[in-house]
N, C-alpha and C positions, 0 to 999 in steps of 0.2 A: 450536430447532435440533436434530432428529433426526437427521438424515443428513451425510452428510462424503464426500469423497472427497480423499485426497493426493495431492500431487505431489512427488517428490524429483530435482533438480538434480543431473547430475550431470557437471560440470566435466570439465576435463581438461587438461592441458597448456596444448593449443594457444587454450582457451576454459575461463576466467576464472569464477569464482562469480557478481561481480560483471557483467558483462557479460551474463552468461544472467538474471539476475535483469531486468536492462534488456529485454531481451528479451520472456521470458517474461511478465512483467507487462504490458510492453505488448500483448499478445496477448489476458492474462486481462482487462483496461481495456476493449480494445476487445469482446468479445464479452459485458462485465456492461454497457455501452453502448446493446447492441441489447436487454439485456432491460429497460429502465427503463420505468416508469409515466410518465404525464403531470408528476406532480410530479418525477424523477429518481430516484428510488428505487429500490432493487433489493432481490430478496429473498434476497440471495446476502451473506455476510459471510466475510472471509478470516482466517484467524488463521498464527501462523507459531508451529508448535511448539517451535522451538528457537532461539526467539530467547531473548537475555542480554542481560542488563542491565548496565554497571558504570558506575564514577564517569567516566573519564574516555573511553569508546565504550561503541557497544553493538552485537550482532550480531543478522544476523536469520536468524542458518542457513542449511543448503540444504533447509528445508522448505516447503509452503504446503500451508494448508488450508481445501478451500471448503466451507465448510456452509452447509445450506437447514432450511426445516420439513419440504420433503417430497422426496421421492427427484424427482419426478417435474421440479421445480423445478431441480435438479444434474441430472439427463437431459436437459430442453431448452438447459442451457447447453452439453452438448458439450463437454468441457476436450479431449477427444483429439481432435478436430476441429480446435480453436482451436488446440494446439498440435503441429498435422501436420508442421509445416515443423521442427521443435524437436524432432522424435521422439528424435533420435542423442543430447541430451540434458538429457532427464527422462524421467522415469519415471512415470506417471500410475495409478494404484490405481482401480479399479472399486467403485461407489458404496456405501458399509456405513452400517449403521446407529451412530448415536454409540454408547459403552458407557454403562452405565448410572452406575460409579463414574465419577465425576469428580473434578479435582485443584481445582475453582473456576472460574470465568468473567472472562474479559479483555474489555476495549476494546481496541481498536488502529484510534485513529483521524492522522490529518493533523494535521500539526503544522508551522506555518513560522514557525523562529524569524527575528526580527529581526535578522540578522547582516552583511546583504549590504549596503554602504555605498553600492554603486551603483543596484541595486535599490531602494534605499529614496529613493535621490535623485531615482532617475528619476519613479517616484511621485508624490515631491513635488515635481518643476517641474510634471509632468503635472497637479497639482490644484489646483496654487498658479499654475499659469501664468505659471513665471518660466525662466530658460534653466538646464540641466542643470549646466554646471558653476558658480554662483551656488548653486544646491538642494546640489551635492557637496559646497558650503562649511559649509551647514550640521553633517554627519557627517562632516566631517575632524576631530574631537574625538574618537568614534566608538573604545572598545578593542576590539581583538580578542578574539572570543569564538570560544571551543570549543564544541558542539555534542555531546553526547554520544549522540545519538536517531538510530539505524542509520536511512540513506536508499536508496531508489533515483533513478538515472540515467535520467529518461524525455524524449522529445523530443514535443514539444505537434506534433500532426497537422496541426491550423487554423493557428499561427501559426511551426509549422517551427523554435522556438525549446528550446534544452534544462534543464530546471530539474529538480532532486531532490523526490524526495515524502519528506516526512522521514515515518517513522511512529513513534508513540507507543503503549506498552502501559504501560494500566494495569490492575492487578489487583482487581478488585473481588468482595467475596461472593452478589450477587443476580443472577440475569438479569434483563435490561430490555429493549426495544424490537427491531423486526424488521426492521427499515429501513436499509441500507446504502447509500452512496454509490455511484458507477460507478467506485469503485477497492477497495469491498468495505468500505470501511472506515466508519464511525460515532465520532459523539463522546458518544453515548449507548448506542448498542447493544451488547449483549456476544454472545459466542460462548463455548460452553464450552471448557473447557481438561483437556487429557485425555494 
């Protein structure tokens, strides 16, 4: 990952952090979408600078950053294209080269925790081919769990349904693999951190 360009969020009043990250991402989803290989792959990975970490949340900032190997690879994706409609706010930076110090290399890949007692029921009438609320009885034992892994709010195109994309950073010392999903994100590949 040589190249970067950011984006910064920037909320206001009438329109929510959270809301524009719903947004926004779905914007960046859809145009890392058009660039995938036969296998889904993209060659685009996202990192979020100012995300935090703590025991009981965690945040993901008002940053995003797309890096590529090559400039050319962030030019055909177009971010101020993608996000024309979204102008009034973010803020989108023109394409730099990474710096040479770095702070270390992150993953920030998908993560879905096991939490949702109807989701998981649904699941399982659906594969156990029994009736939904029979499967519900199973996970009425089920504690409530907290979630500490910052999400976003995206609504599925194909099936018009809304679910969170939970993301997970982890901090590791090596870079690895170049291969990003169509939300930017890898459970192997890193991005540097700067």
């Amino acid at each position: 990952m040589r190249f970067y360009l950011e984006i910064t969020l920037l909320p206001n009043p009438e329109v929510g952090i959270n809301f524009l990250w719903s947004k926004i991402f779905q914007q960046i989803h859809l145009g890392l979408v058009e660039m995938q290989d036969e296998q889904g792959r993209v060659l685009i990975g996202l990192s979020f600078p100012e995300y935090v970490t703590g025991e009981k949340f965690s945040l993901l900032g008002g940053k995003l950053r797309l890096l590529a190997k090559d400039e050319e690879t962030l030019s055909q994706f177009n971010a101020s294209h993608c996000l024309a409609r979204l102008s009034d706010y973010v803020h989108c930076t023109s394409i730099r080269p990474v710096p040479e110090k770095l702070t270390g290399y992150a993953i920030y890949q998908r993560e879905q925790p096991k939490s949702n007692k109807e989701r998981l029921a649904r699941r399982y009438a659906k594969r156990h081919n029994e009736d939904y609320g029979v499967a519900l009885l199973h996970y009425s034992e089920m504690a409530h769990q907290t979630i500490a892994t910052p999400f976003i709010r995206l609504k599925s195109l194909s099936g018009g349904n809304e679910f969170c994309l939970w993301i997970k950073k982890t901090v590791v010392t090596e870079p690895s693999g170049m291969a990003f999903s169509s939300y930017g994100l890898s459970a192997v590949s890193t991005v540097p951190e700067f």
